[in-house]
Every structure is written in structure tokens, then in C-alpha cells.
C-alpha positions in Angstrom: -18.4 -12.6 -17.6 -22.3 -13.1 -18.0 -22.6 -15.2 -14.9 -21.3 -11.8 -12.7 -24.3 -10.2 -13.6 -27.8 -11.3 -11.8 -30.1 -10.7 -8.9 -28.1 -12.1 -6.5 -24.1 -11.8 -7.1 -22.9 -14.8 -5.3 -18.8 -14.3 -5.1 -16.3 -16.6 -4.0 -13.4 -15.0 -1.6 -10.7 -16.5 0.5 -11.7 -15.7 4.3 -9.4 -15.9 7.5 -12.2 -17.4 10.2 -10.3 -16.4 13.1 -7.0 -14.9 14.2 -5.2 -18.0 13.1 -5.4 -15.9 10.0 -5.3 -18.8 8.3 -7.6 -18.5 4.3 -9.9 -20.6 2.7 -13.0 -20.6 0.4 -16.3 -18.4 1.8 -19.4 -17.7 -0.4 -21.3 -14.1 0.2 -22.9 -11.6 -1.2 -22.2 -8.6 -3.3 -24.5 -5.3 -3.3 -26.6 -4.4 -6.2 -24.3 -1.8 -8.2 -25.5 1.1 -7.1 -25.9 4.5 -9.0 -22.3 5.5 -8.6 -20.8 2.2 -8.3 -18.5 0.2 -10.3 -18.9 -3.5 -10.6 -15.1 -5.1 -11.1 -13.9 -8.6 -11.9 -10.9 -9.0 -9.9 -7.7 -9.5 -12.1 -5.2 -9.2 -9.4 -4.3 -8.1 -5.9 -1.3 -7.6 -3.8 -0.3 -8.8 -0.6 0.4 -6.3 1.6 1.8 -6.1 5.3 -1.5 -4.7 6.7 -3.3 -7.7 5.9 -1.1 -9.7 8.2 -2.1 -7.4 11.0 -5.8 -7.8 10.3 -6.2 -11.1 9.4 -4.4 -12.1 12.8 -6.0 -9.3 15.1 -2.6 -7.5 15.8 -4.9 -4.7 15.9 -7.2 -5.7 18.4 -10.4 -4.9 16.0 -10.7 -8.0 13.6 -13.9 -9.1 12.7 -14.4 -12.2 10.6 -15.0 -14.1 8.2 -12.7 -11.9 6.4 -11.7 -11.7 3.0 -8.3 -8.9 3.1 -6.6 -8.2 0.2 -6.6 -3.7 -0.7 -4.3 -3.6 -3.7 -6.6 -4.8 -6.4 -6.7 -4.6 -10.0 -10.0 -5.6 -12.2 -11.7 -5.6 -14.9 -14.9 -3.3 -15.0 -18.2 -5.2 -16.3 -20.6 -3.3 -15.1 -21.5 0.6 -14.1 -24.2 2.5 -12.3 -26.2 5.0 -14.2 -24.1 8.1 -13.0 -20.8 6.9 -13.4 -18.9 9.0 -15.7 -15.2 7.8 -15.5 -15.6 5.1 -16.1 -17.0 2.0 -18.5 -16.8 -1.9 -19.1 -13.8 -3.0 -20.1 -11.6 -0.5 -18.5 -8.9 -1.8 -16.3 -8.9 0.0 -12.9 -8.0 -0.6 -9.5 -9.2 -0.4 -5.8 -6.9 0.3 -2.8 -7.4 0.7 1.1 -10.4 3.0 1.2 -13.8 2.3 0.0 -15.6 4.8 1.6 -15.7 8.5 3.8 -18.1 11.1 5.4 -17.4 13.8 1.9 -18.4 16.7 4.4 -15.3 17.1 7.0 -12.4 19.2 6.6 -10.5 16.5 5.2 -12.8 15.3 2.8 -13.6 18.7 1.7 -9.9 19.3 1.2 -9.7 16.0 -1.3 -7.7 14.3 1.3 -10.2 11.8 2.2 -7.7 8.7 3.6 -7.8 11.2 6.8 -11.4 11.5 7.6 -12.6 10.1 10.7 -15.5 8.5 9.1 -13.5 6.6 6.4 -14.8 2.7 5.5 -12.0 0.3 5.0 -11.9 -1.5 2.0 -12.1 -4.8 4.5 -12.7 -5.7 7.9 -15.3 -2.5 8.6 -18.7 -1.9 7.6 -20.2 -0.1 4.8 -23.0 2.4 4.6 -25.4 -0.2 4.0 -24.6 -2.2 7.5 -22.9 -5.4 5.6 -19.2 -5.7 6.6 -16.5 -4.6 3.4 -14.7 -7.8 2.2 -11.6 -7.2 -0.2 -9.6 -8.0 -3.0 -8.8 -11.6 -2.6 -12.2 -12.3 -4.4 -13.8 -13.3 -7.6 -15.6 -9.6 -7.8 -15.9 -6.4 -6.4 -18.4 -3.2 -6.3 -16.6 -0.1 -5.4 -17.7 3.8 -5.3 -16.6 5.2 -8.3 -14.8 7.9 -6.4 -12.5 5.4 -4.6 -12.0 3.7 -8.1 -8.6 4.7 -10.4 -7.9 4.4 -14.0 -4.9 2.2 -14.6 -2.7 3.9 -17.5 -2.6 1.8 -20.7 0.9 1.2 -21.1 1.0 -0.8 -17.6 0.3 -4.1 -16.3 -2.6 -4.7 -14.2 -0.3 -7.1 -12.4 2.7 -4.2 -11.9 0.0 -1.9 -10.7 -1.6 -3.7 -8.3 1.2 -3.1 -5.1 1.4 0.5 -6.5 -2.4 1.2 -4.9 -0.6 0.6 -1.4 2.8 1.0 -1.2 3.5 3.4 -4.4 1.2 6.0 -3.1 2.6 5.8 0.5 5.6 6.5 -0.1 4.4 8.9 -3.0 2.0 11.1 -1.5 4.8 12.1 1.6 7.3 13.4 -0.7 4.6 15.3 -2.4 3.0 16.7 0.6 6.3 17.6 2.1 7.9 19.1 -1.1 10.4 16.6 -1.2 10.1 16.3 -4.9 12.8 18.6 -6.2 15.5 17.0 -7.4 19.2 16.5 -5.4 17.3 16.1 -2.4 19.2 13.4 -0.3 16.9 10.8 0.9 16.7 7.8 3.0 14.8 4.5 3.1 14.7 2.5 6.4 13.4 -1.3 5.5 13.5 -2.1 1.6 9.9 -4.6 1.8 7.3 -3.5 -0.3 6.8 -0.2 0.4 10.9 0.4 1.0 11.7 -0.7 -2.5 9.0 1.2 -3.8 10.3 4.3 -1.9 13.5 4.0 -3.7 12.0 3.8 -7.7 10.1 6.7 -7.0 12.3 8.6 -4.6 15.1 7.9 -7.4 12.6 9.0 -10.5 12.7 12.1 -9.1 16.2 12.4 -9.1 16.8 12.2 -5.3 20.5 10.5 -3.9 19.1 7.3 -2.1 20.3 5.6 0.8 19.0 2.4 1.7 19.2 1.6 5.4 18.7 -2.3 6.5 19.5 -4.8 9.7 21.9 -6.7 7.7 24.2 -6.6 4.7 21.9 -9.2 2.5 20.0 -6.9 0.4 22.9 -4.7 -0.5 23.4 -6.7 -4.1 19.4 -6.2 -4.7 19.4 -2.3 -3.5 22.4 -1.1 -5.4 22.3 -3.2 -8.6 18.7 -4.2 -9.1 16.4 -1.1 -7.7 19.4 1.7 -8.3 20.0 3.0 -4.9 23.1 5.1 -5.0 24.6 3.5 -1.0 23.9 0.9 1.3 24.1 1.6 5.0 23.9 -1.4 7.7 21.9 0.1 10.5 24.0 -2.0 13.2 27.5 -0.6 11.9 28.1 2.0 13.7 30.9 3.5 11.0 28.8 3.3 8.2 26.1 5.0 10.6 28.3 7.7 11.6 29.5 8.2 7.9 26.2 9.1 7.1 25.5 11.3 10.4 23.1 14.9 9.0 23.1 13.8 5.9 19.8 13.3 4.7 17.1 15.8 4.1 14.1 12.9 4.7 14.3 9.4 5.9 11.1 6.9 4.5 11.0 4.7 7.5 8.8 1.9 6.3 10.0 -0.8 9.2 6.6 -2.6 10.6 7.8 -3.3 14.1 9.4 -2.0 17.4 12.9 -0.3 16.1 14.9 2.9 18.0 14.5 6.0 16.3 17.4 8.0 17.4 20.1 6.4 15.1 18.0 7.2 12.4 17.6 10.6 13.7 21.0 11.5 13.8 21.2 10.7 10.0 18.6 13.8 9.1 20.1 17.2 7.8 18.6 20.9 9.9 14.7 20.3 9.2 15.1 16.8 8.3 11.8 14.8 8.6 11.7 11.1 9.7 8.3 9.8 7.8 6.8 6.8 9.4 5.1 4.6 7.0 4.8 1.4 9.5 2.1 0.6 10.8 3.0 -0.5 14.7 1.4 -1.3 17.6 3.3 -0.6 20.6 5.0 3.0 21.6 8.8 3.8 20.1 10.8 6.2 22.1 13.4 8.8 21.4 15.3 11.3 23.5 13.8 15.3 23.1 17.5 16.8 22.0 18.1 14.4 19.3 14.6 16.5 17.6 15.0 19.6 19.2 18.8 20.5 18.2 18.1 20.0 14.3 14.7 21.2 14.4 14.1 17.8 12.8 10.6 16.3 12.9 9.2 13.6 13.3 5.7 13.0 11.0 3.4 10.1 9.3 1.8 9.6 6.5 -0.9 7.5 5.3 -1.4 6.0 2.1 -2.4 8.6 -0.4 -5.6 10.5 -1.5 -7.6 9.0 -4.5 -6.3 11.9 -6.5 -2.7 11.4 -5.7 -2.9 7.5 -5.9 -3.9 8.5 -9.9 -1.6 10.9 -10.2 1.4 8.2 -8.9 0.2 6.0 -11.8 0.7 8.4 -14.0 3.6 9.5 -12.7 5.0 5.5 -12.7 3.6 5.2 -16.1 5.6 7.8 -17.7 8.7 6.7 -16.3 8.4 3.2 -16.7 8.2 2.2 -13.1 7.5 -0.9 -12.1 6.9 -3.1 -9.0 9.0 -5.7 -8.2 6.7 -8.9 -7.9 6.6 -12.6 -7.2 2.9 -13.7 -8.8 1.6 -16.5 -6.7 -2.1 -18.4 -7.4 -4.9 -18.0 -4.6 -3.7 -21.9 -3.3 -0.7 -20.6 -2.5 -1.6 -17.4 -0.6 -1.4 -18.9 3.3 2.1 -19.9 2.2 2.4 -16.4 0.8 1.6 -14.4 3.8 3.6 -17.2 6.3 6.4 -15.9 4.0 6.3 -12.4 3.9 5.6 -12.7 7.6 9.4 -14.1 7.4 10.4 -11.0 5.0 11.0 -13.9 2.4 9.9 -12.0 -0.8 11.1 -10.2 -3.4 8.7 -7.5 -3.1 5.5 -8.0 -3.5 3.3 -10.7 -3.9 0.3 -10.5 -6.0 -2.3 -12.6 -6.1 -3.6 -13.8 -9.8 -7.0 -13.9 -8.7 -8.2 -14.7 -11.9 -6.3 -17.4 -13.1 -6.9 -19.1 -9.8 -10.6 -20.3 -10.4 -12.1 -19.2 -7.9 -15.3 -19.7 -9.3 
């Protein structure tokens, strides 16, 4: 650990150059840890759908060399002099947000992932001009307010995916008061933030649907992550079976898809939650809204105080991501593949144990 601390903190990341997106080994900088920072050695990190988009300019606003990775798990070594949550030794974790303005509305409110002014984790720039490089590196120093405590009874490596896709699906339901239980829910896409949706939505006691292309996950759904039914979007029986059923749908799909059969599936004030992230307009006909008073919202991610509360809440209940743990070596193979959809749900990078350094 000694060789983390000095003048200069030379750290060892995996950088995409261009929007090949392609990683491999880059050598920069860290800040001095500040007076409320928190200096973390890098356990783990998730892989997370996002970091396709940036690290391939799907976005339009890539910068590089950058180092993605916004699901990450470490070990805390060092602290500045007014941190008070936390100390060396502790095991936290780091998600998309690394920094915000802390005077607008939304700040003020505690829901800080909407202010205008919030710094990305990666690919933006921080307050002191340098450009924010994530998790997929030997160290990081982090604000202590966009730092969370990860409960003792859970694995850093079950945690990590939890700071991304637990808290988005997570902080909806909250928001919305979709927490009670007997609530009928939906979840369109079962990735990594679709099969999250399900352990949480089903921890609180909520009759899950699990909505996909094809029939292949049906096994995985019902038997492995407890959904209670399986609906193949393209079947238009087992569409129509399900027709104003559902009192929310988590619709977690990352690319171009209709909304209207999905639409027709919602209850009187059902709410369609978009959770992907997608570049290009999608379309649906006024009526389909108007004649259920259904809406038609988005959420994103998860405030810091919610993301802590959704480890708790995962920690009590013994939830747990389902991961494939993969070394840094094997991360351009990793993202090639979840590009493909061919993961199981997560991948997590062991930084550590990949030697970065």
C-alpha cells in the first residue's frame, strides 16, 4: 500500500485512445487528496453499458485517453483532514458522479445526479481543469460526499454493479412510491440493470414480469432471479394476456425499440420508466398515454443518499448481483461481449488481482 502514498501518485489505468474504444495501459496522475477527499485503492469495478457508449463516442462528446469504468469498489488508504465518514481500511465504493454545483435546486434538495453542473466520474473535467478518469485503475481520489459505505456483510465484488444498476432501478420505485408491496411490475430487457430490477422489485414483494425479444432467458428469469412470468415481447398472445396489467414497467432496453406494446401492458396511471440510455428519438401514438392517463418518465441513477440506502436495503435481504469476474487482460473481450448481450450479468473487473501496477 505504501507505494500509493507520495508527492506524485503515478496510477496505472486501462485507456480507450480513440473511438475504437479499444483499452490498454496509460500512466497519469492522481490529485493530492484534498481536505475532503478520499484516496481509494481500487478493488473492483463493474462493466456497465454506459461505458460502451463513451468509450466509442455513441454520444458524440468523448474525449480521450480515457479510463471508464463508474461501478467501483476500493479500499480506502488514505483521507483528507475533514473527512468524517470515513477511515483507512474501510471498504467503499464510487459510482457515476464525482462531482456537482451543491447550490441549485437539485443539489439543495439532496438529489445531486440532476444538477446541471454535475462532473462525471470519467470522460469530463473536474474542478481543478484535469479531465476525471475512472474505475478501471490502480487508485482513485473521490469527494467524500460522492463516496458510500459498503455494508459488512457484502462483497466488495457483489457490490460493485449495485453503484449503477441497483440504484437505477432503486431510486424509481422509491421516488414513484412503487415500493408497497402487491404492486405488479414489469421489466423490459433482463441485462444488468433488468436483472437487478427484478431482485429488488421482487424484495419488495412486487409480482414480476420479465419482458424479452426472445424465449432464451426464460429458464434464467423464472428459476434463477425469481420472476413470477415470462412474456416474449414478439408474441402477440402472451402480449395481449398481459394487456393493463401492470402498475410500472422498468424499461431498461439500451437501443431503438416501440413503446406502444409496452404501453398497452400498464394499468390507469401506469408509468413506463426508461432506464436506457439512447440516442436517437422513439415514438409512440398520443391515445395509447392519453386514454390510461399512463406516463411516460425517466430516471437516472440514484442520489448518493439513496445509492447507501440501496446497499442497505440489499444487505439486509441478502441481495446479490449476478456476476461473471473477469481480469483487466480480458476487459476488451469483456465489453466486445456484453456489446453482444453475452453475459450473465455483470462483469466486474478484479482490478486488483490484475497487476496493474
Amino acid at each position: 500500500m505504501g507505494s500509493f502514498v507520495m508527492e506524485e501518485r503515478k496510477v496505472i489505468g486501462w485507456a480507450a485512445r480513440d473511438a475504437s474504444g479499444v483499452l490498454s495501459p496509460y500512466t497519469y496522475t492522481l490529485r493530492e487528496t484534498g481536505q475532503e477527499d478520499v484516496l481509494m485503492k481500487v478493488l473492483y469495478c463493474g462493466i456497465c453499458h454506459t461505458d460502451i457508449h463513451q468509450l466509442k463516442n455513441h454520444l458524440g462528446a468523448s474525449k480521450y485517453p480515457m479510463v471508464p469504468g463508474h461501478e467501483v469498489v476500493g479500499e480506502v488508504i488514505e483521507v483528507g483532514s475533514a473527512v468524517t465518514r470515513f477511515r483507512r481500511g474501510d471498504l467503499v465504493g464510487s459510482g457515476v458522479l464525482v462531482g456537482c454545483c451543491r447550490s441549485c435546486g437539485a443539489c439543495t434538495a439532496n438529489i445531486e445526479q440532476y444538477c446541471n453542473k454535475k462532473i462525471w466520474s470519467y470522460n469530463d473535467v473536474y474542478t481543478d481543469g484535469k479531465p476525471t478518469q475512472g474505475g478501471f485503475s490502480t487508485a482513485m481520489v473521490v469527494d467524500q460526499k460522492f463516496v458510500v459505505k459498503i455494508p459488512g456483510n457484502m462483497a466488495a465484488e457483489q457490490a460493485a454493479p449495485l453503484l449503477c444498476a441497483g440504484v437505477t432501478v432503486f431510486s424509481p420505485l422509491r421516488h414513484f412510491g412503487l415500493t408497497e408491496p402487491g404492486l405488479r411490475g414489469g421489466v423490459l430487457g433482463l441485462g444488468g440493470v433488468g436483472h437487478m430490477g427484478v431482485k429488488i422489485a421482487k424484495a419488495m414483494d412486487h409480482h414480476v414480469t420479465v419482458i424479452s425479444s426472445s424465449d432464451k432467458k426464460h429458464t434464467e428469469a423464472v428459476e434463477h432471479l425469481g420472476a413470477d412470468a415470462f412474456v416474449v415481447s414478439s408474441d402477440a398472445e402472451q402480449m395481449g394476456s398481459i394487456a393493463e396489467s401492470l402498475d410500472y414497467i422498468i424499461d431498461t432496453v439500451p437501443v431503438v425499440h416501440p413503446l406502444e406494446p409496452y404501453l398497452s401492458l400498464l394499468k390507469l396511471d401506469g408509468k413506463l420508466i426508461l432506464n436506457g440510455v439512447i440516442n436517437e428519438p422513439l415514438k409512440f401514438l398520443s391515445p395509447v398515454v392519453m386514454l390510461g392517463r399512463k406516463a411516460i418518465t425517466g430516471s437516472f441513477i440514484g442520489s448518493m443518499d439513496e445509492t447507501q440506502e440501496m446497499l442497505e436495503f440489499c444487505a439486509e435481504r441478502g441481495l446479490t448481483s449476478m456476476i461473471e469476474i473477469v481480469k483487466m487482460d480480458y476487459v476488451n473481450k469483456a465489453l466486445e461481449r456484453l456489446e453482444g448481450n453475452d453475459v450473465r450479468y455483470r462483469f466486474v473487473v478484479d482490478v486488483a488481482g490484475s497487476n496493474l501496477d
